[in-house]
C-alpha positions as CSV (number, residue, x, y, z in Angstrom):
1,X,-13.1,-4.0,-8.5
2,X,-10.2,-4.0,-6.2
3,X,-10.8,-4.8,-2.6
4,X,-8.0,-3.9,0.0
5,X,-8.1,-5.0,3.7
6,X,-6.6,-2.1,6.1
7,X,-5.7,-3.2,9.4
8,X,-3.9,-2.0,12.4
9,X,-3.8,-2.2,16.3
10,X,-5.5,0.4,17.9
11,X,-4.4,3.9,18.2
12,X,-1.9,3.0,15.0
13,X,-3.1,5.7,12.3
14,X,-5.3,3.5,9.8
15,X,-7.7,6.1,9.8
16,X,-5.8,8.7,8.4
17,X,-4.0,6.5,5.9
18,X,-8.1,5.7,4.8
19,X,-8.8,8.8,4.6
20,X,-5.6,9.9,2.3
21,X,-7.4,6.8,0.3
22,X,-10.4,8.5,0.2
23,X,-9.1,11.4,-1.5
24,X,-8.1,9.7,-4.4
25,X,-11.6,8.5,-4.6
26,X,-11.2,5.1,-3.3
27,X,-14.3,3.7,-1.6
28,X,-13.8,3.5,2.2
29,X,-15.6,0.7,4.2
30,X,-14.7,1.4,8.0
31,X,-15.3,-1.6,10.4
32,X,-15.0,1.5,13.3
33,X,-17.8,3.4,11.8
34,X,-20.0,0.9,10.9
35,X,-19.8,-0.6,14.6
36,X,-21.0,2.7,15.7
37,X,-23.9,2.3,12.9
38,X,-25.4,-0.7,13.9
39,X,-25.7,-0.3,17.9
40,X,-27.0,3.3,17.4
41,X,-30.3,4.0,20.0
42,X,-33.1,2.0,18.5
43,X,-31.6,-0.5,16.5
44,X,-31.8,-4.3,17.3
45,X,-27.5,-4.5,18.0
46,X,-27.9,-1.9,21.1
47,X,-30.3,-4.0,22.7
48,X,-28.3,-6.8,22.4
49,X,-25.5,-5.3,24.1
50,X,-27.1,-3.9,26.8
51,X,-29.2,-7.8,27.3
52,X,-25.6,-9.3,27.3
53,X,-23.7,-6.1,29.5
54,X,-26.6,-4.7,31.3
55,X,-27.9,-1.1,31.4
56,X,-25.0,0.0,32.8
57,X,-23.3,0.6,29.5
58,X,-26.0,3.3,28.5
59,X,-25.6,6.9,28.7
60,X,-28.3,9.1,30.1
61,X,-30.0,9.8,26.2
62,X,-29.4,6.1,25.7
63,X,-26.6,6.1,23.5
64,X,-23.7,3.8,23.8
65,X,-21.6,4.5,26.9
66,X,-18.1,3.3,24.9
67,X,-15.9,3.5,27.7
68,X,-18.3,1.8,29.5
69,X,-19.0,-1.4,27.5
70,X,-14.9,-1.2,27.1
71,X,-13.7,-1.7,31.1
72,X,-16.5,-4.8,30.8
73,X,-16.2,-6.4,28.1
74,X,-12.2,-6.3,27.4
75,X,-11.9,-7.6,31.1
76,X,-11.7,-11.4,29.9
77,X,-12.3,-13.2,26.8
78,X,-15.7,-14.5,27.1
79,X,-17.0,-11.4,27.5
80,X,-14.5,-10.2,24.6
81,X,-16.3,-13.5,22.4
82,X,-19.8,-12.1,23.6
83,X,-19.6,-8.7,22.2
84,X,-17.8,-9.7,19.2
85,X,-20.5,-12.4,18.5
86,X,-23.0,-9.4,18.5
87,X,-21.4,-6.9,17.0
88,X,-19.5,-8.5,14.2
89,X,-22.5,-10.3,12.0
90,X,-24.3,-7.1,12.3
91,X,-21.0,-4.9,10.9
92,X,-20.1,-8.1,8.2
93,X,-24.1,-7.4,6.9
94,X,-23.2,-4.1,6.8
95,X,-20.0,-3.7,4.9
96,X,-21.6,-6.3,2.1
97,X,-24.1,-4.0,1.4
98,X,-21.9,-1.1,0.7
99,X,-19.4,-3.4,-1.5
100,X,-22.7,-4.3,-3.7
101,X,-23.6,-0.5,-3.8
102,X,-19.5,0.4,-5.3
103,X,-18.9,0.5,-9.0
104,X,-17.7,-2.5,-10.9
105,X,-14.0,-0.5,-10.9
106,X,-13.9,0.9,-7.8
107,X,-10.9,0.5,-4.9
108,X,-12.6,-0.8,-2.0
109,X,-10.4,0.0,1.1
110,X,-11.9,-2.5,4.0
111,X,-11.0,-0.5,7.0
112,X,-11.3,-3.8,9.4
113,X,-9.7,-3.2,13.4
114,X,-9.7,-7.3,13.6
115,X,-9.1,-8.4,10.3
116,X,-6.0,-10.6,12.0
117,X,-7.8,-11.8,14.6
118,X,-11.4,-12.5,12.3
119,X,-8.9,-15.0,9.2
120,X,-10.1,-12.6,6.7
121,X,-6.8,-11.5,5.4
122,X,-6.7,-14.4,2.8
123,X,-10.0,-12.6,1.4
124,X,-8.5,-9.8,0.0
125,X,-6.0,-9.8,-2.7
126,X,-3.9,-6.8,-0.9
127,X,-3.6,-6.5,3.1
128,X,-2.4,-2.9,4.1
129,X,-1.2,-3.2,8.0
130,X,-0.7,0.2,9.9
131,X,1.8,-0.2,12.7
132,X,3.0,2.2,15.5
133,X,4.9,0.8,18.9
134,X,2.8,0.0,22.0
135,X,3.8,2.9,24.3
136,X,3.2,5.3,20.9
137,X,-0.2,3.8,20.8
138,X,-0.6,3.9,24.8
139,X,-0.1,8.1,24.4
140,X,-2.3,8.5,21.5
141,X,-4.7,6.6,23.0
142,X,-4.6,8.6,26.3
143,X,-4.2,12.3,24.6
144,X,-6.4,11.8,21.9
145,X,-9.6,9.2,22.8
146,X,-9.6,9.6,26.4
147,X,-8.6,6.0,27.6
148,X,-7.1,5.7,31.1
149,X,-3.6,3.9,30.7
150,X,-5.1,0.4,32.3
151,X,-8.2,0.5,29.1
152,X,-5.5,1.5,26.9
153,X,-3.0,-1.9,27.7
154,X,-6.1,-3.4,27.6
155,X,-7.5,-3.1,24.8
156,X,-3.8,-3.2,22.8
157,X,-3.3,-6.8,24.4
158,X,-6.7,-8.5,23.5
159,X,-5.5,-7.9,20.5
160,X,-3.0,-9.4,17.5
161,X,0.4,-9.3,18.3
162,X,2.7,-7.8,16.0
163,X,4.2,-10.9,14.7
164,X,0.7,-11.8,13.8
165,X,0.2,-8.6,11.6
166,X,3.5,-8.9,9.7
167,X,2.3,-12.5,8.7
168,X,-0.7,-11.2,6.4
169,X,0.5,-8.0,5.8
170,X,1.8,-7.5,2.0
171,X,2.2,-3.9,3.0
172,X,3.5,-2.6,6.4
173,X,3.8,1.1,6.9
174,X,5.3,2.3,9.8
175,X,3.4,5.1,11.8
176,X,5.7,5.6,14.3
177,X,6.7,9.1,12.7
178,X,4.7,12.3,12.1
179,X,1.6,12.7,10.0
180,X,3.1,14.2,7.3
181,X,5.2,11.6,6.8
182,X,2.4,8.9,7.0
183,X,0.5,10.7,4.4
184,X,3.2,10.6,2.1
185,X,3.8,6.8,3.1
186,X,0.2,6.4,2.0
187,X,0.0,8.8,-1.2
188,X,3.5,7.2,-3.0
189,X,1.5,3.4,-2.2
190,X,-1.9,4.8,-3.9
191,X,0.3,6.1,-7.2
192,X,3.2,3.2,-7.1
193,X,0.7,0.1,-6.5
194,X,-2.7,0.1,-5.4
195,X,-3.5,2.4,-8.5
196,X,-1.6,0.1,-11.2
197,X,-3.0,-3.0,-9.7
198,X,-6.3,-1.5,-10.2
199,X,-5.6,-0.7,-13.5
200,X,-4.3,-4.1,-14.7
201,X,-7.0,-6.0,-12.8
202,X,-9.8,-4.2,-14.6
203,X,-7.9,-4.4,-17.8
204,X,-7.3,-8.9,-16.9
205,X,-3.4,-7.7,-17.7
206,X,-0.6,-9.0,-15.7
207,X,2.0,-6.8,-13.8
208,X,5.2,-6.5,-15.6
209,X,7.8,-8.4,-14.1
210,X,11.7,-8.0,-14.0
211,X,13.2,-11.3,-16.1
212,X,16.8,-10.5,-14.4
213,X,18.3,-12.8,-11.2
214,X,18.8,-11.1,-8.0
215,X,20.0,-12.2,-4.5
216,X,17.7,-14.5,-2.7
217,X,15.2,-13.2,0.0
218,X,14.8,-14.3,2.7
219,X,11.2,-12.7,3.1
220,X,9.9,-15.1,-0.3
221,X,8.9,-18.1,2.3
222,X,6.8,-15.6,3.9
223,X,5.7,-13.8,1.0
224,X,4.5,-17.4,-0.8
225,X,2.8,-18.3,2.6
226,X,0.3,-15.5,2.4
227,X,-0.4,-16.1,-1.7
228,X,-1.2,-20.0,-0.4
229,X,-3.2,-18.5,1.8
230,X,-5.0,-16.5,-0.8
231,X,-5.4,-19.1,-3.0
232,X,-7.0,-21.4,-0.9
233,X,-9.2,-19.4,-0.6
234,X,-10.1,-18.5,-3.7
235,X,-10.0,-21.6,-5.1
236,X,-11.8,-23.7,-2.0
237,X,-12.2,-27.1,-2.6
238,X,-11.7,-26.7,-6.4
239,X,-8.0,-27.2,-5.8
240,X,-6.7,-31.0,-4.4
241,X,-3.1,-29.1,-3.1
242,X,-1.1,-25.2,-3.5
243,X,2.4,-25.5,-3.6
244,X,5.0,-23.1,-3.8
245,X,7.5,-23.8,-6.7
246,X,10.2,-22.9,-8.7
247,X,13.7,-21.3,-7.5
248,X,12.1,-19.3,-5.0
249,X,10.7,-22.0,-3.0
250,X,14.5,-23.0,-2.8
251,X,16.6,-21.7,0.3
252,X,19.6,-19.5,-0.9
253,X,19.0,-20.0,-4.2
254,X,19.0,-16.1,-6.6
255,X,16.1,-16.5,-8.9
256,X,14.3,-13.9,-10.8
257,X,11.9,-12.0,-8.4
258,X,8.3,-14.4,-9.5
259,X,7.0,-16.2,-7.1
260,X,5.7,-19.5,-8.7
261,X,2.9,-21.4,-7.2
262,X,1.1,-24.7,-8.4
263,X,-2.5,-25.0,-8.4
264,X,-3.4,-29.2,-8.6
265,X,-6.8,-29.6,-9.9
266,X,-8.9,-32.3,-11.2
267,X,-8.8,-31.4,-14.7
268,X,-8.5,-28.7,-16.5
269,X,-12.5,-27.9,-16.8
270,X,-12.1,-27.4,-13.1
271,X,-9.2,-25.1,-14.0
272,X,-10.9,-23.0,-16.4
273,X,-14.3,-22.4,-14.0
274,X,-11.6,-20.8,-11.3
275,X,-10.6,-18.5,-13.8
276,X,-13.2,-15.6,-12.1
277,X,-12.2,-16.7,-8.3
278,X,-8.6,-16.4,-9.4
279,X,-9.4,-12.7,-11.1
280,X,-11.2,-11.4,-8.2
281,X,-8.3,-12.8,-6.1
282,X,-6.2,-10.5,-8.3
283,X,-4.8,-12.8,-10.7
284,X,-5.6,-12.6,-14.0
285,X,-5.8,-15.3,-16.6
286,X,-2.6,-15.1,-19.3
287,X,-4.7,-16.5,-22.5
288,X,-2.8,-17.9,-25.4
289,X,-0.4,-20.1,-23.1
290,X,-2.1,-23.2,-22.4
291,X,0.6,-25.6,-22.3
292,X,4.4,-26.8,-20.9
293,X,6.9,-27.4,-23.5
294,X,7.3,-31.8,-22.8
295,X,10.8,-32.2,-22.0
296,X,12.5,-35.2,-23.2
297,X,12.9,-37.9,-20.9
298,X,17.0,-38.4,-21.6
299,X,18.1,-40.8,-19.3
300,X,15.1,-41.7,-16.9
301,X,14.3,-44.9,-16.1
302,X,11.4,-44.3,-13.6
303,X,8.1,-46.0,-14.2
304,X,6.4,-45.2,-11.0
305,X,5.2,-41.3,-12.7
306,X,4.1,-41.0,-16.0
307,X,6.9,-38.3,-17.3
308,X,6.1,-38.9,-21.0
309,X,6.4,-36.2,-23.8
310,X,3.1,-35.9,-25.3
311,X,1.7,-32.6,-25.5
312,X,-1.5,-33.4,-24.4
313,X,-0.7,-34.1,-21.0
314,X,1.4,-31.1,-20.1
315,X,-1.7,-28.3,-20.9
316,X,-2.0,-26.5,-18.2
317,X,-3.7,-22.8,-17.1
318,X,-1.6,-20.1,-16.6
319,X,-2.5,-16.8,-14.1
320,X,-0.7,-14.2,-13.3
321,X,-0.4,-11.5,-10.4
322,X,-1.7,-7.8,-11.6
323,X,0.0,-6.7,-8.1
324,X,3.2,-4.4,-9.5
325,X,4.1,-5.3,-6.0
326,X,4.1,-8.6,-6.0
327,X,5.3,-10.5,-9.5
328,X,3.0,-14.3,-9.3
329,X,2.7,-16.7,-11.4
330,X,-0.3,-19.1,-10.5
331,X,0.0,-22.7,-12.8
332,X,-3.0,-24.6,-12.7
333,X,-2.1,-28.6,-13.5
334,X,-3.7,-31.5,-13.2
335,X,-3.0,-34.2,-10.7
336,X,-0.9,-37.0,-12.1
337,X,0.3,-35.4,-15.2
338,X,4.1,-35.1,-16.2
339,X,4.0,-31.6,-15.9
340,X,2.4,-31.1,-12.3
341,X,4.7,-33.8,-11.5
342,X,7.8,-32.5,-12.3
343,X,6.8,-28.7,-10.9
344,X,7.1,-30.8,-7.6
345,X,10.0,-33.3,-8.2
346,X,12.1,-30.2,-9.3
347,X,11.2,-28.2,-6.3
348,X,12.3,-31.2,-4.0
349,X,15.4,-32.1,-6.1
350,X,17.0,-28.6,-6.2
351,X,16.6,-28.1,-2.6
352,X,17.8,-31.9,-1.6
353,X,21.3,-31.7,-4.2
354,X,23.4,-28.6,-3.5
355,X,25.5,-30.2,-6.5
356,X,22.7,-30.0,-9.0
357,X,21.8,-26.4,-7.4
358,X,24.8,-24.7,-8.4
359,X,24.6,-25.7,-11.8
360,X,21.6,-24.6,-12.1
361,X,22.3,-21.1,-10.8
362,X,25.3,-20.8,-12.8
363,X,24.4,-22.1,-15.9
364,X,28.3,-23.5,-16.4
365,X,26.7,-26.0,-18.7
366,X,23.2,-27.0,-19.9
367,X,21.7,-29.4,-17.4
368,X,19.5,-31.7,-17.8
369,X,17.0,-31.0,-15.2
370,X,14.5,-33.4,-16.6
371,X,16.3,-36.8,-16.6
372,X,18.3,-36.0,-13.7
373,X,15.2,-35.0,-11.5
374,X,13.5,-38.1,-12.1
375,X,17.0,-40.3,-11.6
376,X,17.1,-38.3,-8.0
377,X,13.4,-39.0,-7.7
378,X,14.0,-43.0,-8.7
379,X,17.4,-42.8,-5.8
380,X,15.4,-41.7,-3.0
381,X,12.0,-42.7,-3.4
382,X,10.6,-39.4,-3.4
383,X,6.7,-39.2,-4.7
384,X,4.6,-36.3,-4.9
């Protein structure tokens, strides 16, 4: 099972890119139409809201006057907290029971209007954000769902800014064009990623990744930031620190497009019960690699790490992103030994020696990485 989170400000188009989902039989979970479900007339959220807004916010049937519980409650935050305190345990309830009702390989697209605002991005192991520009959302909004201009503003600004979506969002498509062109946005994402990532995540493979160097992005920082986020979560208390490693975590440097990330546990029993929470985070476990190669410890003269070469100390458990998308290699060490060590020291050496950096992106000669790390590490004092 694949579980996507699909976000967007209001008025931005998420519905139709859901519903472009839907046609290619993925499982849509809208937080929009399951807040209409659970304050429906009769059930225990309506009451609620009209104990907390008054009856004012009724219609003459006794439905839910929406434009009515809008100009209240989106007039200042603490009525904003109120309704969301009623209204989102009652739609989270909700959405759980239709997950455990999917099959075991369906594509879940969570349709969720606050999933910036809620923390939940880090729960899913794709976020899809939907983005149009204010005074794009301001018309639709206007034309299309009868706000007045002031509910409109209002509603846009109690909610994330746009900085805020591009910080979770692994996708951003752009809705600032016509349909048509949004639909097609949405169709080549089904067929060039969400469908292979299904695929290799119900399969436990991998997603093939391109071995060659390429210019360094500036957008890696970011990109690690949200797989640490991810992790965290997945992993919980399990995992003592998450680091981003490896060339990419160095500034300028090209590297080959993997984004290497350290998982520090206690051992590697602990490693090998977060294999399921790393799966269902969409990271598959690589079986068959178990291990580091040790690296000699050439000219070293450090005692305050133990860097020593036997092979029993640099196992490891190696995981890897199914996300085509997204190339990932998670490393699961354990605290203390030579291997979790070094993953750090290197990281930290590369980006503190610009001399030692260019030989290691040219390759003029073969470097000893090893002894010369831990020499840098013995110079400055650096620990992990």
């Amino acid at each position: 099972m694949l579980r996507i989170g699909l976000s967007g400000g209001i008025g931005a188009g998420k519905s139709s890119v859901s519903k472009t989902f839907a046609e290619y039989g993925a499982v849509i979970v809208d937080g929009d139409v399951i807040a209409r479900e659970v304050v429906e007339p009769g059930t225990p959220g309506l009451a609620s809201l009209v104990e907390a807004f008054g009856e004012g916010i009724l219609q003459a049937d006794g439905a839910l006057d929406r434009p009515a519980l809008a100009s209240i409650a989106f007039s200042d935050d603490d009525k904003r907290k109120t309704l969301n305190g009623i209204v989102h345990p009652l739609v989270g309830k909700r959405r759980a029971e239709l997950i455990e009702a999917a099959a075991p390989d369906a594509v879940i697209i969570e349709d969720i209007p606050l999933l910036v605002e809620s923390g939940m991005a880090p729960l899913f192991p794709l976020v899809i954000i939907v983005h149009a520009d204010e005074e794009v959302r301001v018309r639709r909004l206007i034309e299309y769902r009868g706000f007045s201009e002031d509910d409109a503003r209002a509603r846009i600004k109690a909610q994330a800014t746009e900085q805020q979506r591009r910080a979770v969002a692994d996708v951003w498509l752009d809705n600032t064009g016509t349909p048509q062109a949004l639909v097609q946005k949405s169709h080549e994402l089904w067929q060039q990623r969400i469908l292979p990532f299904a695929h290799n995540l119900e399969a436990g493979l991998p997603a093939a990744a391109a071995p060659e160097l390429v210019a360094y992005d500036p957008s890696w920082p970011e990109q690690a930031q949200r797989i640490l986020a991810r992790l965290n979560t997945a992993c919980g208390h399990r995992a003592l620190r998450v680091d981003h490693i490896g060339s990419t975590a160095v500034p300028g440097l090209d590297a080959k497009d993997v984004i290497d990330i350290q998982v520090t546990v206690d051992s590697l029993a602990t490693a090998d019960e977060l294999a399921a929470a790393l799966l269902t985070a969409g990271y598959p476990r690589l079986d068959g690699i178990t291990g580091d190669v040790p690296k000699p410890q050439g000219r070293s003269t450090v005692t305050a790490f133990d860097h020593t070469t036997d092979e029993s100390l640099w196992h490891k458990r190696l995981h890897a992103s199914a996300d085509p998308g997204r190339p990932t290699n998670v490393h699961l060490r354990v605290v203390g030994w030579p291997n979790q060590q070094f993953a750090l020291l290197f990281t930290a050496w590369i980006n503190d020696d610009p001399a030692a950096r260019q030989e290691y992106l040219t390759l003029e000669r073969e470097v000893d990485a090893y002894g010369r790390a831990w020499e840098w590490a013995e110079r400055t004092g650096w620990r992990p």
